[in-house]
C-alpha positions as CSV (number, residue, x, y, z in Angstrom):
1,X,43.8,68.8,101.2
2,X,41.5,65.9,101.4
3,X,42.6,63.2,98.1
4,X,39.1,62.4,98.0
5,X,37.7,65.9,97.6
6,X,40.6,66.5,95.4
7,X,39.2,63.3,93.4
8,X,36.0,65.1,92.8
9,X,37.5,68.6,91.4
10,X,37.7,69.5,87.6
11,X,39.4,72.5,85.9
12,X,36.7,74.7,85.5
13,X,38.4,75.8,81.8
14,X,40.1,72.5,80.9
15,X,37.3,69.8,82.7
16,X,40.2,67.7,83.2
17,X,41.1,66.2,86.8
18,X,43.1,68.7,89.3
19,X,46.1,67.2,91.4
20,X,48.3,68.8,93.8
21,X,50.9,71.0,92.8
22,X,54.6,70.0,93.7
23,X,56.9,72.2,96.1
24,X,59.0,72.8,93.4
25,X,56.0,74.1,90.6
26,X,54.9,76.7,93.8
27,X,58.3,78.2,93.9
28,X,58.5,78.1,90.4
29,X,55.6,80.4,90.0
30,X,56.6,82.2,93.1
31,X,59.9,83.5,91.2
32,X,57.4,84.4,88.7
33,X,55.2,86.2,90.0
34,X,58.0,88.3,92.1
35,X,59.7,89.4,88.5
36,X,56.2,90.1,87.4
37,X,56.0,87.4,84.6
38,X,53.1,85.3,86.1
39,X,49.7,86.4,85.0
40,X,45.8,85.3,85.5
41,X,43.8,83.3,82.7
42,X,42.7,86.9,81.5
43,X,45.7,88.7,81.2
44,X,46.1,90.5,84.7
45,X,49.2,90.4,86.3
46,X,49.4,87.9,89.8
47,X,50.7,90.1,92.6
48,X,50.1,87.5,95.7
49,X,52.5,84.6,96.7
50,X,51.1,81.4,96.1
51,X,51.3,78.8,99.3
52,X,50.1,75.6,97.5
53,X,47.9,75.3,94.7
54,X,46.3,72.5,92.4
55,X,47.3,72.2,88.8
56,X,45.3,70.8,85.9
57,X,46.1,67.6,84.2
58,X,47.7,69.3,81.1
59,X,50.1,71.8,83.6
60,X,48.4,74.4,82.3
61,X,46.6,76.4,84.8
62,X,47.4,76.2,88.4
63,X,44.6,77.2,91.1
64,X,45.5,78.4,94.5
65,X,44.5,77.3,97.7
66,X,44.3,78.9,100.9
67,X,43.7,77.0,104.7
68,X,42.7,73.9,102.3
69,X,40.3,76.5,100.3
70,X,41.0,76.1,96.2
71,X,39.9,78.8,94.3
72,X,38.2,77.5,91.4
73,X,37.4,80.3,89.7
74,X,38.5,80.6,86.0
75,X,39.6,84.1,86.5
76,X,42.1,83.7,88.8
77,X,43.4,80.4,87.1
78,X,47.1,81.0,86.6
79,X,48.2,80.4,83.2
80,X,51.1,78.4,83.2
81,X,53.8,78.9,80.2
């Protein structure tokens, strides 16, 4: 993803600045959300493997991002224990 499109990106339920989520944070999530455990900003359970994703500033919510797409929705913000 572009670092200066990335720049200009806020957490739609935070307003803080996004950055790119480490390897290590995806798989994280990915164990997650194979056992179940991971769910959406409002409560639904997150049944799709995550490729990469961006994370807000406070490592709360984590927004995926397909073929350089995020998904900035506040739905389908991960919540991030």
């Amino acid at each position: 993803m572009d670092k200066k499109f990335l720049n200009r990106l806020k957490c739609p339920i935070t307003g803080q600045n996004l950055r790119l989520s480490k390897k290590i944070s995806v798989d994280h999530v990915n164990q997650g959300i194979h056992k179940g455990k991971v769910k959406f900003f409002h409560g639904a359970i997150v049944n799709e493997k995550i490729e990469t994703g961006i994370i807000n500033e406070g490592s709360t919510y984590l927004y995926m991002v397909k073929d350089d797409i995020p998904c900035l929705i506040a739905d389908k913000a991960i919540f991030l224990e």
